[in-house]
LODO-555740 format. One record per residue (C-alpha): residue number from 1; residue in one letter; y negated, z, x negated. Coordinates in steps of 0.5 Angstrom, whole numbers. Each point is the difference from the previous one (the first is absolute). Example, Ala and Ser with C-alpha at 12.3 -4.5 7.8 and 13.67 -1.06 7.14 Angstrom:
LODO-555740
- 1,A,9,16,-25
- 2,S,-7,-2,-2
//
This chain:
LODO-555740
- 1,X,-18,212,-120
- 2,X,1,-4,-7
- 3,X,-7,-1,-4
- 4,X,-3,-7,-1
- 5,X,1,2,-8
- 6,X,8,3,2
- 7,X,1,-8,2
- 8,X,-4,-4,-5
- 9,X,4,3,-6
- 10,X,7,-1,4
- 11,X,-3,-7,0
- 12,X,-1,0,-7
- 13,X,6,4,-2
- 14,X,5,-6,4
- 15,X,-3,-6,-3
- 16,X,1,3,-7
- 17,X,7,1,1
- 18,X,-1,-8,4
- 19,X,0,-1,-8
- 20,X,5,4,-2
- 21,X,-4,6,-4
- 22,X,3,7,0
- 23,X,-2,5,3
- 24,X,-3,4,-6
- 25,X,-5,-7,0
- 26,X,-1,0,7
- 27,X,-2,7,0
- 28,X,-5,0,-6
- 29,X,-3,-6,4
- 30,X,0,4,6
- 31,X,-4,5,-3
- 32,X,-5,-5,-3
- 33,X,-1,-3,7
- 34,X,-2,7,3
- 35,X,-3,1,-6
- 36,X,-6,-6,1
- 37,X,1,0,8
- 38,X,-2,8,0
- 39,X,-6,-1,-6
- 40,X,-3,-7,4
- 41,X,-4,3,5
- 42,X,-4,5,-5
- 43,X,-2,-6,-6
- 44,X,-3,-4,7
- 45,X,-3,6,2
- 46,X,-4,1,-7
- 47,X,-1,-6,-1
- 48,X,-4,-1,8
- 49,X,-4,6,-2
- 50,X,-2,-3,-7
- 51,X,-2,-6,4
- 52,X,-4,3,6
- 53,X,-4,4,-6
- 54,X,-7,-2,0
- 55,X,-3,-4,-6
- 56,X,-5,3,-5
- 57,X,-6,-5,-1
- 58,X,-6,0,-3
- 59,X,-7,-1,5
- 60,X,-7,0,-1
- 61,X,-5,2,5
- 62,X,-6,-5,1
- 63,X,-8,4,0
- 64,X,-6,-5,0
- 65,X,-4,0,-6
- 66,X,-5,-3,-3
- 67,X,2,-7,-4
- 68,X,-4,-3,-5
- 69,X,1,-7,-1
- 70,X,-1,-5,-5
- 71,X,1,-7,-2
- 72,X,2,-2,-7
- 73,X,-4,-6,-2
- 74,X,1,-4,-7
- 75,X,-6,0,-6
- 76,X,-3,-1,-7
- 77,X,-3,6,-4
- 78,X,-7,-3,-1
- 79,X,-5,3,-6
- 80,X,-6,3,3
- 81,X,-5,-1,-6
- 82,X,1,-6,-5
- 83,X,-3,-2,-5
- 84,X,0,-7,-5
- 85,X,-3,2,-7
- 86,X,-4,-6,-3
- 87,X,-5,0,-5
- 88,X,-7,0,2
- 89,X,-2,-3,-7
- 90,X,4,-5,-5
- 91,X,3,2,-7
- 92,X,5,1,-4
- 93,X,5,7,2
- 94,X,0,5,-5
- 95,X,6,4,3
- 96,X,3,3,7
- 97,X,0,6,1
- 98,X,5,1,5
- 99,X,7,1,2
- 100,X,3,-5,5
- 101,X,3,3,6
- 102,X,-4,6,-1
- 103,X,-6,5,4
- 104,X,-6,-2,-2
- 105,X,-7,4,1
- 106,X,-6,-3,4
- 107,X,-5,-2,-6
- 108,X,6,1,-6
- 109,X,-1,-5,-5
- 110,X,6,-6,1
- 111,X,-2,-5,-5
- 112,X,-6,-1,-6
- 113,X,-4,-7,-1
- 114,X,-3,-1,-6
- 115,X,-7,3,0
- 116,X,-3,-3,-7
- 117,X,-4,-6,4
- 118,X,-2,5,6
- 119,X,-3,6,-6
- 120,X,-4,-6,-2
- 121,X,-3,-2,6
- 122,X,-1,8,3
- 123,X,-4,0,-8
- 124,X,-4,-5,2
- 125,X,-2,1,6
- 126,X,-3,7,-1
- 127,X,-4,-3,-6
- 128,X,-3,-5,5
- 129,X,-2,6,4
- 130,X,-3,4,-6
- 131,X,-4,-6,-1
- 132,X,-2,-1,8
- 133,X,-1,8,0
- 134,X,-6,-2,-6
- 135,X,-2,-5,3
- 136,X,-2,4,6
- 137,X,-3,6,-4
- 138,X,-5,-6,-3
- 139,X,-1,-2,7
- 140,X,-2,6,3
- 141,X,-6,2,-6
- 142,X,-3,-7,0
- 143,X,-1,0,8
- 144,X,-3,7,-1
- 145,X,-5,-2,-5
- 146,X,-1,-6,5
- 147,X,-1,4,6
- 148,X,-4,5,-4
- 149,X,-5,-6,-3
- 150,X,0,-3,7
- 151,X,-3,7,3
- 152,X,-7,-1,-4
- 153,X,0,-8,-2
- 154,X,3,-1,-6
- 155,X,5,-5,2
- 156,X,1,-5,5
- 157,X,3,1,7
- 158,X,5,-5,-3
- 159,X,3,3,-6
- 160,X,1,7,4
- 161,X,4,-5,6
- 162,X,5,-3,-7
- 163,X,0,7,-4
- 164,X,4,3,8
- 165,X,4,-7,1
- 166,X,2,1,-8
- 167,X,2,7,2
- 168,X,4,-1,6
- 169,X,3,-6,-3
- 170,X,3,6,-6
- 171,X,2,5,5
- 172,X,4,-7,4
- 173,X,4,-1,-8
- 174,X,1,7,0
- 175,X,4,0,6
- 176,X,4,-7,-2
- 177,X,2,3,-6
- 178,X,3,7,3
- 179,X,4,-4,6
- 180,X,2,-4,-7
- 181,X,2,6,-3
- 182,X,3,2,6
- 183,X,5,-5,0
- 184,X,2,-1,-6
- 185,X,2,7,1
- 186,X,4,-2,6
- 187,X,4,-5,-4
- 188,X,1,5,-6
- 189,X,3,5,5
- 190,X,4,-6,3
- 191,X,4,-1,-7
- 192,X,4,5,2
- 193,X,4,-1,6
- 194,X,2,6,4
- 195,X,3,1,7
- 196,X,-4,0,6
- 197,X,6,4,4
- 198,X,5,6,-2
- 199,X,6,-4,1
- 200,X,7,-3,-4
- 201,X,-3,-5,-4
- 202,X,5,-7,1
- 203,X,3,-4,-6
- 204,X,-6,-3,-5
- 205,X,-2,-7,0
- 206,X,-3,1,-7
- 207,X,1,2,-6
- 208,X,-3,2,-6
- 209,X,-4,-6,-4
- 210,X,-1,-3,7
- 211,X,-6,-5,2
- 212,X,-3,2,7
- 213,X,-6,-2,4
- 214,X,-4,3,5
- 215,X,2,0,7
- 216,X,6,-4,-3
- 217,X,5,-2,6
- 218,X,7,5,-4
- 219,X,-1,6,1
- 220,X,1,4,-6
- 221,X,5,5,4
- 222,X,0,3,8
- 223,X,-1,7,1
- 224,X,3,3,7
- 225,X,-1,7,3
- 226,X,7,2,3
- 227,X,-2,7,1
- 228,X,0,0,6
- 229,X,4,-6,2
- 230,X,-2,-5,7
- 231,X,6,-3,3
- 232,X,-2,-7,6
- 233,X,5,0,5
- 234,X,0,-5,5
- 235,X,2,1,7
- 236,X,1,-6,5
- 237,X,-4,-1,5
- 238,X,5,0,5
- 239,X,3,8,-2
- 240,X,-7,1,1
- 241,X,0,-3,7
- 242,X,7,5,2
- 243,X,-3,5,-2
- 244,X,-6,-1,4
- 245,X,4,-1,6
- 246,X,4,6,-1
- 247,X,-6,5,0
- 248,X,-4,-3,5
- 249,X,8,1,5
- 250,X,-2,8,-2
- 251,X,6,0,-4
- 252,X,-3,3,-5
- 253,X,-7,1,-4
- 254,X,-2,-3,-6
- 255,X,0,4,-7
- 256,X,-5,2,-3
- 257,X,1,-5,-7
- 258,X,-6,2,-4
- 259,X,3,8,0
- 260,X,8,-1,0
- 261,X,4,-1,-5
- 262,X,2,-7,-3
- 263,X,6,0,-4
- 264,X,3,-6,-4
- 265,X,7,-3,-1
- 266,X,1,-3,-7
- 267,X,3,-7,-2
- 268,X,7,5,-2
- 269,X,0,3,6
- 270,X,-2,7,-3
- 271,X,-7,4,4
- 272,X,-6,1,-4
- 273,X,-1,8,0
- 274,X,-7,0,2
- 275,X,-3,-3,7
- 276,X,-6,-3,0
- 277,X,-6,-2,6
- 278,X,-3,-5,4
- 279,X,-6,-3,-3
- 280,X,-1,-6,3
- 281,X,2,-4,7
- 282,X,-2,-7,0
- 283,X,-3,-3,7
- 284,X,2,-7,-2
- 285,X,7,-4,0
- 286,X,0,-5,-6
- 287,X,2,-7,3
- 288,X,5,-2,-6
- 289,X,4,5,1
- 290,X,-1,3,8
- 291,X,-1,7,-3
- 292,X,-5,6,-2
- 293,X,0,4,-5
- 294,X,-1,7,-1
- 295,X,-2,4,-6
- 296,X,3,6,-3
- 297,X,-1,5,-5
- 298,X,5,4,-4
- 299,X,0,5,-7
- 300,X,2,-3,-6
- 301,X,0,5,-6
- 302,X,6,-2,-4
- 303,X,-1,-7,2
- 304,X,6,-2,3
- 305,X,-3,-5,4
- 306,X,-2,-6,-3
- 307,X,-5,-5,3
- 308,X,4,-6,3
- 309,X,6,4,3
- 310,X,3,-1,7
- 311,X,1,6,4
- 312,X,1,1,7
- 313,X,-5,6,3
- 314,X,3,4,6
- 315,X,-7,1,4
- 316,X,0,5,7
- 317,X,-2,-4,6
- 318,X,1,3,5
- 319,X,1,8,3
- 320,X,6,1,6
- 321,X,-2,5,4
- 322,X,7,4,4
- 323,X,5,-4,-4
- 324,X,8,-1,1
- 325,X,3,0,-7
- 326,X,8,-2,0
- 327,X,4,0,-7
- 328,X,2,-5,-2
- 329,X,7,1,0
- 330,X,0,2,7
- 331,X,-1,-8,2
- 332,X,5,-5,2
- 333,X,0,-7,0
- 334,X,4,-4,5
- 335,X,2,-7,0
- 336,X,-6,-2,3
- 337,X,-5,3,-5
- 338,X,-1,6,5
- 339,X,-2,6,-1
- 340,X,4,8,2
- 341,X,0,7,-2
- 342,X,6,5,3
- 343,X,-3,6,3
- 344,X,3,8,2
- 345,X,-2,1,7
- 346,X,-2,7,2
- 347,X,8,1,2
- 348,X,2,-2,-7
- 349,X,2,-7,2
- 350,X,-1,-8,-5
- 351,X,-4,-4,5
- 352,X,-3,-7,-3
- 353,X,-6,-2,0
- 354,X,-4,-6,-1
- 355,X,-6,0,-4
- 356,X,-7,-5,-1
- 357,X,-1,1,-8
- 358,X,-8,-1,-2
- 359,X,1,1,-8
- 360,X,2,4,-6
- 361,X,-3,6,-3
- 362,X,4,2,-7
- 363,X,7,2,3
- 364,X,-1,0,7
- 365,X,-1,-5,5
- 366,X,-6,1,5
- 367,X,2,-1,8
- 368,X,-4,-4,4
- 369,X,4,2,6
- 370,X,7,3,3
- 371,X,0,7,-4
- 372,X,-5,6,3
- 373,X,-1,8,-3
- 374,X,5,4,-1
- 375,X,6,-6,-1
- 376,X,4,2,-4
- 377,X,4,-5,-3
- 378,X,6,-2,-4
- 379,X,-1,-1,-8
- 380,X,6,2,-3
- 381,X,8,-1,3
- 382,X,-3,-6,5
- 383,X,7,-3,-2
- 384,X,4,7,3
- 385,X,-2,-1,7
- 386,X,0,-5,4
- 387,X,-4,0,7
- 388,X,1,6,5
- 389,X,3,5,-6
- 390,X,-2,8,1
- 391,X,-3,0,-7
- 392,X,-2,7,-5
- 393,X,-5,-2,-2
- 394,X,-5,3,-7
- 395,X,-6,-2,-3
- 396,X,-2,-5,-6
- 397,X,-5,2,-5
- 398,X,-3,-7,0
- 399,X,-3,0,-8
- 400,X,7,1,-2
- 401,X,2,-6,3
- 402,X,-6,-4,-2
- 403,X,3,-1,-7
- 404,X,5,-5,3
- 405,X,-5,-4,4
- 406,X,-5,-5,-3
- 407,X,-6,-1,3
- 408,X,-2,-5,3
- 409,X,-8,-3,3
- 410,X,2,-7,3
- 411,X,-2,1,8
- 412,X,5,-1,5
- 413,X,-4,-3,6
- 414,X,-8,-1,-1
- 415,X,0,5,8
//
């Protein structure tokens, strides 16, 4: 019995002479015929089995931890000690002795008044005493004579009376004139104007040869402390409210603010390297703009921070006990703004699965429901698979994947 290959090269071989080629030619053609029929079969058993191999993809097996979450909350560093320098006496300025911009001492001389009227005036006033002091030194012999005479007669009860009224008036000058003297001291040492805080003195208002007054309305310059800094961050009074919500549903536990870490974002965008604390939650809403506001306190030694900068704090406020984090990368959206992973089962097999997303924490996505312990989902080669695919699966080293995903604070549902 003839194969079916014997008669499928007749059939070849006829129609190549049908078109009048020799049998050299049909011979040739003959053998190439044979040729691919005989290798088809093998190439379509090669290809089948690379097909049926099973897909390497990279899964990431889900572990409840504990989750601290933070809000990004916007703010305005703030000096905690300022200080206007005005005069406290009047007179002309002999010279400033300091540098614009620069740290100042508390007590370090800023600016000299012209002291020549206030020398003389200090002279006077201790002369006045040496004159109240001998005065009161006469008073006091003239009533001991008084009261001696008195004791046998010799004077009337009159003239003792006058002699300690007199010595009583003379001790009153002599305290006038030592509050006198006190004074003009006062205001000699006021000549020099010196800084009541350590700080950065501001630029000066006055220069040398200028006219000043007393408690004039111009300060002379501002001194600011900015070592440390303080920054006063607003918080709306309806994040306030969320967050209240989502610790009284047992969610979460609120975090202790006063203790954590505070971190700072600034106007470029760079993290400033060293966390500050908590200092002070305010307890009333203002009414012009529906906020609170809350006050922390950061380092500042190399002055990086100056005071009237817009900054966003990250404060912690809540921590999440037992919690489900998936990568972000392992989140699909669909068409209807919904929510899915892929997931090995334990055969090896891609199921889908729709998630509830709360919010995000860094690179990863924090799951309010659809993913358990022990899941493992797809993080790397999701477009290689489709549904119901045998898989190989291997597992992904978050951290390096974390360079390639931005984080992110806004939440996704208030839950």
């Amino acid at each position: 019995m003839n194969s079916p290959i014997s008669h499928k090269a007749l059939y070849v071989r006829r129609a190549l002479q049908r078109f009048g080629l020799s049998p050299a030619t049909c011979a040739g053609a003959l053998a190439v015929s044979l040729l691919l029929q005989a290798c088809s079969p093998a190439s379509s058993t090669a290809a089948t089995a690379k097909a049926s191999a099973p897909v390497a993809v990279g899964v990431h097996e889900i572990k409840p931890e504990t989750v601290t979450l933070t809000t990004e909350l916007p703010g305005r560093t703030t000096a905690p000690l300022v200080a206007e320098i005005r005069p406290q006496v009047g007179g002309i300025i002999r010279n400033r002795s300091f540098t614009e911009g620069t740290l100042v001492k508390a007590g370090q001389a800023l600016y000299q008044i012209d002291p020549a009227t206030y020398e003389a005036t200090y002279a006077s006033t201790q002369a006045a005493l040496l004159k109240a002091k001998a005065t009161l030194e006469s008073a006091e012999l003239t009533a001991q004579r008084q009261d001696a005479l008195l004791k046998i007669d010799a004077v009337s009860q009159q003239d003792a009376q006058n002699a300690r009224a007199a010595l009583k008036q003379a001790q009153a000058d002599v305290a006038t004139a030592q509050a006198a003297v006190m004074t003009a001291r006062i205001n000699l040492e006021r000549t020099v104007v010196r800084a009541p805080i350590s700080g950065i003195a501001d630029v000066s208002t006055a220069t040398t040869g200028a006219l000043v007054t007393a408690d004039q309305a111009t300060a002379l310059t501002t001194v600011r402390q900015t070592d440390p800094i303080q920054i006063d961050i607003s918080q709306s009074s309806a994040e306030w409210l969320t967050l209240q919500r989502r610790l009284a549903s047992g969610k979460g536990k609120a975090a202790d603010a006063t203790t954590a870490s505070v971190r700072l974002m600034l106007e470029d965008g760079t993290i400033y390297p060293q966390p500050g604390t908590l200092k002070v939650r305010g307890v009333s809403v203002n009414t012009s703009t529906g906020a609170v506001t809350l006050r922390a306190t950061f380092p500042n030694p190399k002055g990086l921070l100056m005071t009237g900068m817009y900054v966003r704090a990250v404060l912690p406020t809540e921590v999440v006990d037992n919690a489900l984090l998936v990568p972000q990368q392992a989140v699909s959206r669909d068409s209807r703004n919904g929510t899915s992973v892929l997931v090995v089962s334990q055969d090896g097999k891609v199921e889908k699965r729709t998630v509830t997303l709360d919010r995000t924490v860094g690179n990863q996505w924090l799951v309010a429901s659809g993913l358990g312990k022990g899941d493992r989902v797809v993080v790397e080669g999701s477009q290689k698979v489709r549904v119901g695919d045998v898989v190989q699966t291997h597992a992904v080293d978050l951290t390096a994947l974390s360079s390639t995903s931005a984080p992110a604070t806004q939440a996704i549902a208030s839950q």
